[in-house]
C-alpha positions as CSV (number, residue, x, y, z in Angstrom):
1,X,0.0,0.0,0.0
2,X,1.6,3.4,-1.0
3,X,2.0,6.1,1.2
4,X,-0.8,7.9,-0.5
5,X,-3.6,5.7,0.5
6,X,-2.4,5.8,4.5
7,X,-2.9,9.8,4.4
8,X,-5.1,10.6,7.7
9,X,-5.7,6.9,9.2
10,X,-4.3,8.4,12.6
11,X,-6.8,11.1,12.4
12,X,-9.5,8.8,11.8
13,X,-8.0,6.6,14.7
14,X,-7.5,9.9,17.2
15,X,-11.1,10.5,16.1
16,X,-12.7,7.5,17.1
17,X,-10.5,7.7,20.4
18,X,-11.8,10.7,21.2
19,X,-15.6,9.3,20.3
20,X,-15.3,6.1,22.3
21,X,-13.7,8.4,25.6
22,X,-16.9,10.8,24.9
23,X,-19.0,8.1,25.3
24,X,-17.8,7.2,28.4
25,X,-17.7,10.2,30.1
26,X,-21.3,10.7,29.1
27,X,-22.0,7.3,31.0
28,X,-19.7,8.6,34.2
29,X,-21.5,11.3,34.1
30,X,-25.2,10.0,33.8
31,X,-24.2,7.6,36.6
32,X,-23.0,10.1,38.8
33,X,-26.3,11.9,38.3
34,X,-28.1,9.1,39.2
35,X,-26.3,8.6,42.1
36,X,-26.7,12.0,43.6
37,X,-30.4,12.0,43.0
38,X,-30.6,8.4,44.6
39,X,-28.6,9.6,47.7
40,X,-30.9,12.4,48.1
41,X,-34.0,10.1,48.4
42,X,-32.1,7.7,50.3
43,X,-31.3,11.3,52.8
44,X,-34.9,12.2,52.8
45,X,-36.1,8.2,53.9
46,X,-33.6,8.5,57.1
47,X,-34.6,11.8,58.0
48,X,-38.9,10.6,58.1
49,X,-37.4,7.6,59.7
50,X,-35.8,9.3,62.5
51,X,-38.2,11.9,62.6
52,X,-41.2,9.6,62.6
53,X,-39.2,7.3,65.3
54,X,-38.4,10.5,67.6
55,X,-42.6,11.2,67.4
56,X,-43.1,7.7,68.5
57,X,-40.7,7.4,71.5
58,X,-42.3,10.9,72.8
59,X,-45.9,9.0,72.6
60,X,-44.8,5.9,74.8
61,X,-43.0,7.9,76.9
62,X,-46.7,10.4,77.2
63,X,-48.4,7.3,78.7
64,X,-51.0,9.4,80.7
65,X,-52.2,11.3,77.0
66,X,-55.5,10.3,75.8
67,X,-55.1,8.7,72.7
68,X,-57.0,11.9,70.7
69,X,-54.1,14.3,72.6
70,X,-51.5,13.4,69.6
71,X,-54.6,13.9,66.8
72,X,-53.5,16.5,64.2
73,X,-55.0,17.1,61.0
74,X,-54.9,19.8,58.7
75,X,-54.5,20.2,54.9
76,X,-51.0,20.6,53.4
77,X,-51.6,24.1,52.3
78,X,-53.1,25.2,55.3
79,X,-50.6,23.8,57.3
80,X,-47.7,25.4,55.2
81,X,-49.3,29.3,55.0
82,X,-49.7,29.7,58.6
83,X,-46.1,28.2,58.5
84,X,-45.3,30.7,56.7
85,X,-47.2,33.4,57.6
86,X,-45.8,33.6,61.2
87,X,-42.0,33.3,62.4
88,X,-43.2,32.0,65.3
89,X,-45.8,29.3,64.4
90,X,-43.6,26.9,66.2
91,X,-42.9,28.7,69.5
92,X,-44.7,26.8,72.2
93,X,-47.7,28.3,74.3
94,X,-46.0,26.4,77.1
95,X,-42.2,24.9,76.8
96,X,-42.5,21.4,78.4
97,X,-38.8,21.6,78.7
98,X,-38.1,23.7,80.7
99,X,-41.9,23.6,82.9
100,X,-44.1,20.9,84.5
101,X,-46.8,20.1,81.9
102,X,-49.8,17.4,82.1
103,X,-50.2,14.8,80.0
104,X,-52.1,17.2,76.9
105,X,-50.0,19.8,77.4
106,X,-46.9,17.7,76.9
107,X,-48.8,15.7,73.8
108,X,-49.3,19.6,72.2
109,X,-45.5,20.6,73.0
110,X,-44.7,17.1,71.5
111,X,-46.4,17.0,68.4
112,X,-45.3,21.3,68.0
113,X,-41.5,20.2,68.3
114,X,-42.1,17.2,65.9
115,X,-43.4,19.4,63.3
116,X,-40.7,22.3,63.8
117,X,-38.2,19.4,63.6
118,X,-40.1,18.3,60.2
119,X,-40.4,22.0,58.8
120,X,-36.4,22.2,59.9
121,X,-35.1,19.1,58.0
122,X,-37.5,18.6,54.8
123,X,-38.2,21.4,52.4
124,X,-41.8,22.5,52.5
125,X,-42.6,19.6,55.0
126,X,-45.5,19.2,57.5
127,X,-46.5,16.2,59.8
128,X,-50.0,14.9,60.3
129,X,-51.2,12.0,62.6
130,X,-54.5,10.1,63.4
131,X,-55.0,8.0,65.9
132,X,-57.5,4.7,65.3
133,X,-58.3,2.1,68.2
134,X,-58.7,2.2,71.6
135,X,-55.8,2.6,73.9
136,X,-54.7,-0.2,75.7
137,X,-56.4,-2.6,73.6
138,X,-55.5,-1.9,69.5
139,X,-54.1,1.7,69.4
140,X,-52.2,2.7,66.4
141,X,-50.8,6.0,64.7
142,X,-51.0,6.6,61.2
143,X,-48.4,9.2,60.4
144,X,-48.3,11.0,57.3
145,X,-45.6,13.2,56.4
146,X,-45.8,15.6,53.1
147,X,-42.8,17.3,51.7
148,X,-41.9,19.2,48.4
149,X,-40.3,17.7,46.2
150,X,-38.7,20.0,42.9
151,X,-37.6,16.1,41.5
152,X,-41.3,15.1,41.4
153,X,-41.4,15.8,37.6
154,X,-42.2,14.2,34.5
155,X,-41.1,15.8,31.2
156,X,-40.3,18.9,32.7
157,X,-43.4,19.0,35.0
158,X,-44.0,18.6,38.3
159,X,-46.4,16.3,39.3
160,X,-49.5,15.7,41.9
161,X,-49.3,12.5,43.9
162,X,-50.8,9.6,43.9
163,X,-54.1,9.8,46.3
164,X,-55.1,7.0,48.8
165,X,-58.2,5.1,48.3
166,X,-59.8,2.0,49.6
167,X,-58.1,-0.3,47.0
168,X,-54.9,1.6,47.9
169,X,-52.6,-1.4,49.3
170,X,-48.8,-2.2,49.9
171,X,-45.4,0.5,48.6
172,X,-48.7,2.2,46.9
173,X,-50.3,2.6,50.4
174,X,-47.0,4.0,51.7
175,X,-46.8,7.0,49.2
176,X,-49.7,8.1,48.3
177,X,-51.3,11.3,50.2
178,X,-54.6,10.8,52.3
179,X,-57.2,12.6,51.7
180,X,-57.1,14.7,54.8
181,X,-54.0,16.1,53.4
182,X,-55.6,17.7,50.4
183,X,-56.9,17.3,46.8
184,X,-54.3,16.2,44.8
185,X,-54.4,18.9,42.2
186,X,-53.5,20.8,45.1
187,X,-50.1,19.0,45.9
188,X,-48.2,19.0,43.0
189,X,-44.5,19.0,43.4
190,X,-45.5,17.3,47.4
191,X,-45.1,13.7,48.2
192,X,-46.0,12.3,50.9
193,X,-45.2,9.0,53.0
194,X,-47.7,7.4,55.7
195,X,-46.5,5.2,58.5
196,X,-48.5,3.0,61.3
197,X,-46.9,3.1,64.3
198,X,-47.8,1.3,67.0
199,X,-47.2,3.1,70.7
């Protein structure tokens, strides 16, 4: 083969060098991205499980409450405008930490302090909780937490969750916002996870 006919076959081989090492880097760098966003969920799931565990432990230790003490419900957007209306939503009529309280004032300070916490650690983030049962026989907590979420999005728009029903059964039962919480049309960007918790 003459000279002639060899004339750029390192270019072409530099060229595809450079086209296979693009490629790769694109994968690094999709992986990494994928990584960052899975940490981030895997953050937020610690914090509602410490959060939500801290909420429990002040319950048991509140033995003397009535059950209906630690009830709070409210919509998510009413929740988050008085939030944010007032810099000092979460300052306690009473500080239970510092003063003898009963049994309900303790169960208000608790569930205040759990929802500062909440508001602290989660963006846009409120904390809701019925109690069903009787105490002492089959008492349980249902715990829903609802937070914003700007990686709630599907081609470029953020979405409403996924509302509880009836039918609504296993991981779907665990993410999907109660109806107490709001219409869903008026969550979007929010998720939301629910939790029984037994005292």
């Amino acid at each position: 083969m003459s000279m002639s006919n060899q004339r750029g076959a390192g270019l072409i081989e530099a060229l595809v060098a450079i086209l296979v090492l693009s490629i790769g880097l694109l994968g690094m760098l999709g992986m990494q991205t994928a990584a960052l966003k899975y940490e981030q969920s895997s953050w937020i799931r610690s914090a509602l499980s410490s959060n939500i565990a801290s909420l429990a432990d002040r319950i048991r230790a509140n033995s003397g409450s009535l059950a209906t003490a630690y009830n709070y419900t409210r919509t998510y957007a009413e929740e988050r405008a008085a939030i944010e209306a007032s810099a000092t939503y979460f300052d306690p009529a009473k500080d239970c930490d510092t003063t003898t309280c009963d049994a309900a004032e303790l169960a208000t300070y608790d569930l205040l302090v759990w929802r500062r916490d909440l508001d602290q650690q989660l963006p846009g983030a409120t904390g809701f909780v019925v109690p069903t049962g009787t105490k002492g026989v089959d008492l349980r907590f249902l715990v829903t937490v609802a937070w914003y979420d700007k990686d709630n999005v599907d081609a470029g728009v953020l979405q409403s969750p996924a509302a509880c029903t009836a039918a609504t059964t296993g991981v779907a039962a665990r993410n999907c916002c109660p109806a107490a919480v709001g219409a869903t049309a008026d969550l979007v960007g929010v998720r939301c996870a629910n939790l029984e918790m037994v005292p």
